[in-house]
N, C-alpha and C positions, 0 to 999 in steps of 0.2 A: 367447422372446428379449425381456430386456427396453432399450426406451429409454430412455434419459437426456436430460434438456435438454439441445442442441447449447453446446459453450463449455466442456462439464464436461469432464477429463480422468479417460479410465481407468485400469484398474495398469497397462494394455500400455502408455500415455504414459509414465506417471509412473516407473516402474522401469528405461528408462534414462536418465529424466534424473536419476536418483538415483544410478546407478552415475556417470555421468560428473560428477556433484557429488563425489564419493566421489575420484574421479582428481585432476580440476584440484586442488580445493581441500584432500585430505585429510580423516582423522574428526578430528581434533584442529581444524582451522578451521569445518566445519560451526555446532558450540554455539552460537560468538561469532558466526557470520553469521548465524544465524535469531536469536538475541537482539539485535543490530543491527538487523534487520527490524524485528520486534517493536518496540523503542524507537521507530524512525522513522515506523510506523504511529502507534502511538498519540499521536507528538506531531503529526501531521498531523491526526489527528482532533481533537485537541482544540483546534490551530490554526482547524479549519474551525467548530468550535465558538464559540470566542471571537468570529471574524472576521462569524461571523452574528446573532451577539446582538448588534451595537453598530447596526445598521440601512447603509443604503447609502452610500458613503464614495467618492469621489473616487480617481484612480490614484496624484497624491500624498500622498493619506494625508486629504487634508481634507474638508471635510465641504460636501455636496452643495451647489450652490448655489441659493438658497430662490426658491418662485414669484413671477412678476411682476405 
């Protein structure tokens, strides 16, 4: 028997939450939701990207205030 790190889902998980994606949503809605996904992942990565290369930044947007 083999294990898996705990968090990972099996096909016993994963195949019905595949049929009941299949029900609510349709095959024809599926494409444009995981290409949705997809688009939102990757501009959150590149959000976190940008947002950490400028150094530490204040919650309204300005910039830290310097030592005394």
């Amino acid at each position: 028997m083999m294990h898996l790190p705990l968090g990972l889902p099996g096909w016993q998980e994963l195949a019905p939450i595949a049929i009941l994606l299949l029900i609510f949503f349709g095959a024809r809605k599926l494409p444009e939701l995981a290409r949705a996904m997809g688009t939102s992942i990757t501009q959150f990565k590149k959000g976190l990207k940008e947002d950490g290369s400028e150094g530490p930044r204040n919650i309204d947007g300005g910039d830290p205030p310097k030592g005394e």
